[in-house]
C-alpha positions in Angstrom: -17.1 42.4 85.8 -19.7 45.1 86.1 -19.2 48.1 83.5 -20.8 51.7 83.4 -21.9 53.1 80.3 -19.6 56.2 81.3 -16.4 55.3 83.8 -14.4 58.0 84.8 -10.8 57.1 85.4 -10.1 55.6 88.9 -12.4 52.9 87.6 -10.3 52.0 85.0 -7.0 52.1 87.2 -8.6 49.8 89.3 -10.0 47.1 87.0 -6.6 47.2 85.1 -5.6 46.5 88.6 -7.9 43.6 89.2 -7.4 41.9 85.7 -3.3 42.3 86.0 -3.7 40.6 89.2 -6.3 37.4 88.1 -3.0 36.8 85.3 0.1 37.1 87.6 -2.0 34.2 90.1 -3.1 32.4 86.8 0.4 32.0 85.9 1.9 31.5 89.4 -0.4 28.6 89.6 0.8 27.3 85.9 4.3 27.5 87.6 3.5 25.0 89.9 1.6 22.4 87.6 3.4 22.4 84.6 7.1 21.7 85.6 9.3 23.5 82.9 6.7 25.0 80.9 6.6 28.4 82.6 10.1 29.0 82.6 9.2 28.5 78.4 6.7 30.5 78.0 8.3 33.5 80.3 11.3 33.3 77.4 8.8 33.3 74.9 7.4 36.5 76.5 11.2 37.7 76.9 11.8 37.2 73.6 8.6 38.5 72.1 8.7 42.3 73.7 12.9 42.2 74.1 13.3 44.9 71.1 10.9 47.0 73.0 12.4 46.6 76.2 16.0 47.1 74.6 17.9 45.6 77.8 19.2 42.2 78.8 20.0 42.9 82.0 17.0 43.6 83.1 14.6 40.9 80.9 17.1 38.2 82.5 15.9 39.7 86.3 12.6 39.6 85.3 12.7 35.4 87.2 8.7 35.5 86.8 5.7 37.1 85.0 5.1 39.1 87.6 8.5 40.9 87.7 8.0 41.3 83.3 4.7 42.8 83.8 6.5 45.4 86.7 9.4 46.2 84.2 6.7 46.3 80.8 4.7 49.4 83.3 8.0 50.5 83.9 9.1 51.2 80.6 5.6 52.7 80.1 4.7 50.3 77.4 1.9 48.5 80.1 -0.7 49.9 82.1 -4.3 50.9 82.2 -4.2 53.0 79.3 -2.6 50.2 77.0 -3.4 46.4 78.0 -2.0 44.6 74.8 0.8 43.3 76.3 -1.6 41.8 78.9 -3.6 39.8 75.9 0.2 39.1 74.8 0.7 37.0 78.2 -2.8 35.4 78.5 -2.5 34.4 75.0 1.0 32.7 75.8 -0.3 30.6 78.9 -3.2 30.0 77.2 -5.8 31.8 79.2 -8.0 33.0 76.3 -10.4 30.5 76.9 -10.8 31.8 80.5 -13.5 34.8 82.2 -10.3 36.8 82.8 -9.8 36.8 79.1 -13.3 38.0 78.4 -12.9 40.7 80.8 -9.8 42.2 78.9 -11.5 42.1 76.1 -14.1 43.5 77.3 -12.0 46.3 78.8 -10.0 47.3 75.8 -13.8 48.0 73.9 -14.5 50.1 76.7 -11.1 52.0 76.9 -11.4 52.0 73.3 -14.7 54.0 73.7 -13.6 56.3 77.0 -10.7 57.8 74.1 -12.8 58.6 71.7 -15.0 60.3 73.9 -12.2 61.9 76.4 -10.2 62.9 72.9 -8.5 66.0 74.3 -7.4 63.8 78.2 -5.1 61.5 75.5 -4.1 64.7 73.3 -0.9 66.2 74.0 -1.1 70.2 73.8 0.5 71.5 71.0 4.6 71.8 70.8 6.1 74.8 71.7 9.8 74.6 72.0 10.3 77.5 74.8 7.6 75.8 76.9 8.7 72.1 76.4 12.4 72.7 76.7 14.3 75.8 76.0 16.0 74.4 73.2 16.5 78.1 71.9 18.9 78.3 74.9 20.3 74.7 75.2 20.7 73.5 71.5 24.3 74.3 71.2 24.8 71.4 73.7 24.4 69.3 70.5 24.7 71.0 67.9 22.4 71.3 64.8 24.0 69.0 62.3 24.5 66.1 65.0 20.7 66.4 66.1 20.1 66.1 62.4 22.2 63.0 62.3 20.6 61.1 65.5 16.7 61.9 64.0 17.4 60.6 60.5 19.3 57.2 61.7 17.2 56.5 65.2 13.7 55.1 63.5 11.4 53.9 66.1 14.3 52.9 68.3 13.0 56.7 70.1 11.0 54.6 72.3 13.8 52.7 73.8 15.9 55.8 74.1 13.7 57.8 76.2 12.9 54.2 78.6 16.8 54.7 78.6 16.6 58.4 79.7 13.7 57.7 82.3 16.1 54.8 83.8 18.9 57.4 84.0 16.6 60.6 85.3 17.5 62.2 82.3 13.3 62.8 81.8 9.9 61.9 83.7 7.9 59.3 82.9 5.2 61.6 82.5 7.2 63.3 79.4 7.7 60.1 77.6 4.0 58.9 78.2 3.2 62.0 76.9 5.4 61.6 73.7 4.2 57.8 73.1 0.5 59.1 73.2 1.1 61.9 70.4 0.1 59.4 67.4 0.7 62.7 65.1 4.8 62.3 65.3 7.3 60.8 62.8 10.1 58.8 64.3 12.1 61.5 63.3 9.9 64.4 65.1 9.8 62.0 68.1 14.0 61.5 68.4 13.6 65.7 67.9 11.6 65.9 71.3 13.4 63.4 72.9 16.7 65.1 72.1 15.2 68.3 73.4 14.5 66.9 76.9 18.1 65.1 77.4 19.9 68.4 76.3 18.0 70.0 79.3 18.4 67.3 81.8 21.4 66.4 83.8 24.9 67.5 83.6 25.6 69.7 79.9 29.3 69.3 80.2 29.2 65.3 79.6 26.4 65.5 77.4 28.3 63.5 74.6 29.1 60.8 77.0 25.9 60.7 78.8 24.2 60.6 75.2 27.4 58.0 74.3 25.9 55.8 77.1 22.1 56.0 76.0 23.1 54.8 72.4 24.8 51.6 73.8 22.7 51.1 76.5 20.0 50.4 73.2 22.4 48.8 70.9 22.8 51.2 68.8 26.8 51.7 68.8 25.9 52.2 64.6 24.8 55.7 66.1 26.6 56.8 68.1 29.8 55.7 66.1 28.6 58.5 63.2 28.4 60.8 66.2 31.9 60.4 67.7 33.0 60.4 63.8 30.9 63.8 63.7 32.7 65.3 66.5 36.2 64.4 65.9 36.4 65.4 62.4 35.8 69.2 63.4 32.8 70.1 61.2 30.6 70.2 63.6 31.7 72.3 66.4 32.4 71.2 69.9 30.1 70.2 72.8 
């Protein structure tokens, strides 16, 4: 694989493109040799990037590696701006002794390189509430104390709630890749932002529900139990 010393970014699209394709047919091929092995190492996988995936149904339809790597760019936690879980698969089925290997390496030095010198393309702008979502107008959908609750318990299980929220058109993929690439937030600040774009998406009269659902859909019921507690005991006004 031929590199520039400065690529601009449909070449990286497409060489993320070209690598991601050299694995899927490496592995199809490993499913035909090596009776029972692929199904193993595809559960290994399964297993390895299930808390970041946070959804059973779906890792048990994922039947091949090529169906994982569609639900990992899904969930925005693949693609040509992050290619680790790409090393994570070659690694598995033992491809890092192959050209294709060298060539991901290779490519995460030179995405490595294109950030640091495109800084401000993987910089989100700075947070303004008004712009970002109206909270000042939609807060009161949840109010203060139980946004407090959901950003002190949530940790880094954010991630998983907003790949919830994308899967329900609650938000865009573009707002949580834009989220995930803000290295500057807390877990807590994240769950904040997140919050801010379900209270503005879909329908504000089931918002406990609709926010009921996200929590289980991630396994956290802990959550959403201190929630329902909140709401029912008075104290923290009504939806």
């Amino acid at each position: 694989m031929i590199w520039e010393t400065s690529k601009p970014f449909s070449d990286f699209v497409d060489n993320y493109q070209e690598i991601k394709r050299s694995i899927i047919d490496f592995t199809e091929t490993d499913r035909t040799t090596e009776d029972g092995d692929y199904e193993k190492k595809l559960e290994s996988l399964k297993l390895h990037f299930g808390k970041q995936i946070h959804s059973v149904r779906q890792l048990d339809a994922a039947r091949d590696v090529r169906a994982l790597v569609f639900l990992l760019e899904k969930r925005l936690l693949l693609g040509w701006f992050n290619v680790d879980p790409l090393v994570e698969v070659m690694k598995t089925y033992e491809m890092d002794e192959t050209n294709t290997f060298g060539d991901l390496m290779n490519y995460r030095i030179k995405l490595n390189d294109f950030k640091v010198c495109n800084k401000q393309a993987f910089t989100p702008p700075p947070y303004d509430p008004d712009i970002f979502s109206q909270v000042p107008k939609n807060r009161d959908v949840l109010p203060p104390r139980v946004y407090d609750k959901i950003c002190a318990l949530m940790d880094n299980d954010w991630r998983a709630f907003g790949n919830e929220m994308v899967c329900e058109n609650y938000a865009t993929e573009g707002q949580m890749d834009e989220l995930k690439r803000d290295g500057n937030l807390t877990n807590e600040d994240a769950t904040r932002r997140v919050l801010d774009i379900f209270v503005n998406g879909g329908d504000k009269r089931s918002k406990r529900s609709q926010l009921s659902k996200l929590l289980r859909l991630i396994h956290r019921n802990d959550i959403d139990e201190v929630v329902e507690s909140m709401f029912l005991d008075g104290n923290s006004g009504s939806s």
